[in-house]
DRENDO-1510 file (C-alpha; in Angstrom, 1 decimal, always signed):
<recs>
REC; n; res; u; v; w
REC; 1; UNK; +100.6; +191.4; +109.2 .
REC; 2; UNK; +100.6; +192.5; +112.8 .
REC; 3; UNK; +101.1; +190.2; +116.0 .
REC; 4; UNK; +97.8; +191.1; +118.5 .
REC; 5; UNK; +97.5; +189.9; +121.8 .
REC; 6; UNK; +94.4; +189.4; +123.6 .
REC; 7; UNK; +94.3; +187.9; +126.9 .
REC; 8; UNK; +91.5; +186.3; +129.8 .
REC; 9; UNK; +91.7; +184.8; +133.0 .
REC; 10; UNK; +89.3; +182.1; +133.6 .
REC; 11; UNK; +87.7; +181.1; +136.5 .
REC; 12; UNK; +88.4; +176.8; +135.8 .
REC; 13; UNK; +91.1; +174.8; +135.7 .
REC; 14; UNK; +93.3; +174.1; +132.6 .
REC; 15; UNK; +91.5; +170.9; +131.4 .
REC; 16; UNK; +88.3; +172.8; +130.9 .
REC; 17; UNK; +89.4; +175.8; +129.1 .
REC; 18; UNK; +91.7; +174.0; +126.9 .
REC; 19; UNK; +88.9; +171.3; +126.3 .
REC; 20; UNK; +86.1; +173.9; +125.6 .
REC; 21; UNK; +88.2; +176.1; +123.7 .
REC; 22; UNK; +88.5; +173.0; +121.0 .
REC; 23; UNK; +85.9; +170.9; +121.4 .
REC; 24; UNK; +83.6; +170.4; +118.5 .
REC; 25; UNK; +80.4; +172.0; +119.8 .
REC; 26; UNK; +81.6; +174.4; +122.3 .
REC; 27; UNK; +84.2; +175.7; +119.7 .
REC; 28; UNK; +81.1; +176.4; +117.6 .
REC; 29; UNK; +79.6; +178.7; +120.6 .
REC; 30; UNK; +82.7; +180.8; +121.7 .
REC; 31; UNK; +83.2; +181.3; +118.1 .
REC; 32; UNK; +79.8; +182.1; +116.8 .
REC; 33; UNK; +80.8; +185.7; +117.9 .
REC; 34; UNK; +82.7; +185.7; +114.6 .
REC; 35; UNK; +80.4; +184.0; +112.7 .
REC; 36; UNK; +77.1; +182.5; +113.9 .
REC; 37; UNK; +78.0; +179.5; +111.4 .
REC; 38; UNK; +81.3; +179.1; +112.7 .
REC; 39; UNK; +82.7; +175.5; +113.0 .
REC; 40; UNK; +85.9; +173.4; +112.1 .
REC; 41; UNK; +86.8; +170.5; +110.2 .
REC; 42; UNK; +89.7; +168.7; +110.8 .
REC; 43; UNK; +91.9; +167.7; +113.6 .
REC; 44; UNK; +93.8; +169.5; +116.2 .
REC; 45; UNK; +96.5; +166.7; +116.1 .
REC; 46; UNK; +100.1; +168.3; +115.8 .
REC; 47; UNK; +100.4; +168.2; +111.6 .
REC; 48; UNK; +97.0; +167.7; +111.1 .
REC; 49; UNK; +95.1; +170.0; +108.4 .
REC; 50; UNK; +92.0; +172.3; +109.8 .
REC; 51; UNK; +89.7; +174.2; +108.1 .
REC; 52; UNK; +88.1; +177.1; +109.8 .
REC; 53; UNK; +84.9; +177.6; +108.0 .
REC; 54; UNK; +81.4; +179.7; +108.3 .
REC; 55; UNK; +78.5; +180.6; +106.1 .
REC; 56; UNK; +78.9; +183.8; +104.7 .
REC; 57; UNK; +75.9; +186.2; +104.0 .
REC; 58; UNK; +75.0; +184.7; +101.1 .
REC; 59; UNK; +75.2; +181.1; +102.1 .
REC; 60; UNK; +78.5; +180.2; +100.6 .
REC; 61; UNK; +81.3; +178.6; +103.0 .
REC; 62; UNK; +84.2; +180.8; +103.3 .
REC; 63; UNK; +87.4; +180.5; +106.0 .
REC; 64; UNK; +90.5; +179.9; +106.7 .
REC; 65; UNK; +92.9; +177.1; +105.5 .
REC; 66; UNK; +95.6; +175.5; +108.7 .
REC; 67; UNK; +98.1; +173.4; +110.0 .
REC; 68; UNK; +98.3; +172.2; +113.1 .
REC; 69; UNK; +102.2; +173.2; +113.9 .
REC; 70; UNK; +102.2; +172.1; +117.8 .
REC; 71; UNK; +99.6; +170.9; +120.4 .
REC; 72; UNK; +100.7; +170.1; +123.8 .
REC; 73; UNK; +97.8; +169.7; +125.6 .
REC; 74; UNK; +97.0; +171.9; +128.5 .
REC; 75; UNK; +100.0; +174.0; +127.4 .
REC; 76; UNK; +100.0; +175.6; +123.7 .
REC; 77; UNK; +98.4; +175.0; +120.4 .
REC; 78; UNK; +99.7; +177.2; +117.6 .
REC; 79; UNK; +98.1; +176.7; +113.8 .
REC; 80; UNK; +100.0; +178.3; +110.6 .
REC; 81; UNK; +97.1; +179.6; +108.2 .
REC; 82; UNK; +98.2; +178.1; +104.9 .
REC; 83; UNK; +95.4; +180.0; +102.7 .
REC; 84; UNK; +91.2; +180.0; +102.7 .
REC; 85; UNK; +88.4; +178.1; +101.8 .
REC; 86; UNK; +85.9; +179.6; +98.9 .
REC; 87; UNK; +83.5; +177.3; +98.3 .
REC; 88; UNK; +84.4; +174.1; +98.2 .
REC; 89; UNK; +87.7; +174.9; +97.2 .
REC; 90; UNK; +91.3; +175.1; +99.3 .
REC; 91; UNK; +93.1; +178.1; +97.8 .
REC; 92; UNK; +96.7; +178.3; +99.1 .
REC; 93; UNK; +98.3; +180.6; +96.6 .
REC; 94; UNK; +97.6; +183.7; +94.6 .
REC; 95; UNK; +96.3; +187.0; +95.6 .
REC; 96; UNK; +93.1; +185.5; +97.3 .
REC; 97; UNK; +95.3; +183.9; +99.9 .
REC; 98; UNK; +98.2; +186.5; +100.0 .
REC; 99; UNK; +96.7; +188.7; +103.3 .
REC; 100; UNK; +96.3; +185.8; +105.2 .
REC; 101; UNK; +98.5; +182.9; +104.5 .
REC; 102; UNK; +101.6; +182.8; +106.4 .
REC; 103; UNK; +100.4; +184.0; +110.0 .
REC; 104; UNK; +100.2; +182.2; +113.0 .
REC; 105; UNK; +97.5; +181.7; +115.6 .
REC; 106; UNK; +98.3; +180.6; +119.1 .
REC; 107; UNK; +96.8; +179.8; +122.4 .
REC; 108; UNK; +98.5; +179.6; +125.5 .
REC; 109; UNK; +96.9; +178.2; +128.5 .
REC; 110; UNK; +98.9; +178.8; +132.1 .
REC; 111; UNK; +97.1; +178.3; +135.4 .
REC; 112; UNK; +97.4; +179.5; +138.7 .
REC; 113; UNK; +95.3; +178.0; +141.4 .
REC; 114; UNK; +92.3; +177.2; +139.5 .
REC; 115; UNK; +92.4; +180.2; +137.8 .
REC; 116; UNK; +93.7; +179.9; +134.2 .
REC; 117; UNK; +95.2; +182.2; +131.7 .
REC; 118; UNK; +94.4; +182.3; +128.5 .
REC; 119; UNK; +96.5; +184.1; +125.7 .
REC; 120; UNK; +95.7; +184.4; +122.2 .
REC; 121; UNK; +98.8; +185.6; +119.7 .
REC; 122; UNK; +97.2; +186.0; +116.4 .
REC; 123; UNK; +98.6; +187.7; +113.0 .
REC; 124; UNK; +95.8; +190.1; +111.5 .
REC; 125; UNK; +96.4; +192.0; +108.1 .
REC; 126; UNK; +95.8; +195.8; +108.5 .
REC; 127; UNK; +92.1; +195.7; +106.9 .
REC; 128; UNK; +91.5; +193.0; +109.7 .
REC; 129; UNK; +92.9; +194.7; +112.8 .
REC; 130; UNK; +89.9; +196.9; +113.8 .
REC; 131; UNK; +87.2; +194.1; +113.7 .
REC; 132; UNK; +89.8; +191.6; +115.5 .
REC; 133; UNK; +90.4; +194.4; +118.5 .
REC; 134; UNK; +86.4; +194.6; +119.1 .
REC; 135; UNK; +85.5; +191.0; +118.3 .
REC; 136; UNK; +88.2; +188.8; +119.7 .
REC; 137; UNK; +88.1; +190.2; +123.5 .
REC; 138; UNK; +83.7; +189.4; +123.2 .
REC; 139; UNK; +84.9; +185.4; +121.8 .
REC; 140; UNK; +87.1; +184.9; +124.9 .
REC; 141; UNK; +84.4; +187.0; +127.0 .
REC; 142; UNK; +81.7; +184.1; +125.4 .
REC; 143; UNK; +84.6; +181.3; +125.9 .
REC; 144; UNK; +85.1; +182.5; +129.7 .
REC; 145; UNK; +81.2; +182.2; +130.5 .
REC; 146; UNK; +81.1; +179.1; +128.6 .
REC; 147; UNK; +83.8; +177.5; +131.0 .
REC; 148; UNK; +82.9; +179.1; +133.9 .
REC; 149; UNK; +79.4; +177.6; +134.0 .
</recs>
């Protein structure tokens, strides 16, 4: 896996992006860029389990398995992907889970006068990379308009 960096500033305070960026429904709109299904279940309480999930073409869910590893509000939230969801099931081991488990995803949020920083540290596998450099800078583009309404 590769470490990629993608970064926006946002015209609204700290508060806002951080609450938009995890709130149930507006996590569902910033993230619809990756899948128009996209949603979470779970918690994004330090240690808590989350489950990443969409509709794939064909109907079935699909995602990514996570632990919460830290949440300081305002600050940094960083989730370990532990493996991905196929149905109804949690796979966390075997070959199915062996490009993605293990890799991190983290936000950081800084701001500057009203103006905050938002920078994404994500681990992609190689067959990933190319769909995460187009689509993640459009999700932070769709978060940014979101919070700047």
């Amino acid at each position: 896996m590769e470490r990629q960096q993608y970064k926006t500033n946002i015209n609204a305070g700290v508060e806002k992006v951080y609450d938009t960026m995890l709130g149930k429904d507006t996590f569902k709109q910033w993230t619809s860029v990756f899948n128009p299904s996209s949603d979470f279940e779970g918690s994004w309480t330090k240690g808590s389990k989350i489950l990443f999930t969409g509709l794939s073409k064909e109907g079935k869910k699909e995602g990514m398995v996570g632990k919460i590893q830290e949440n300081i509000p305002y600050k940094f939230v960083s989730t370990f992907y532990l493996g991905v969801v196929d149905g109804d099931k949690e796979i966390t081991e075997g070959p199915a889970v062996e490009a993605w488990a293990g890799g991190y995803e983290n936000y950081t949020f800084e701001e500057s006068n009203g103006i905050t920083e938002l920078t994404v540290d994500v681990d992609v596998n190689s067959e990933m990379l190319t769909y995460f450099n187009q689509t993640y800078p459009k999700a932070l583009e769709k978060l940014k308009e979101i919070c700047e309404k």
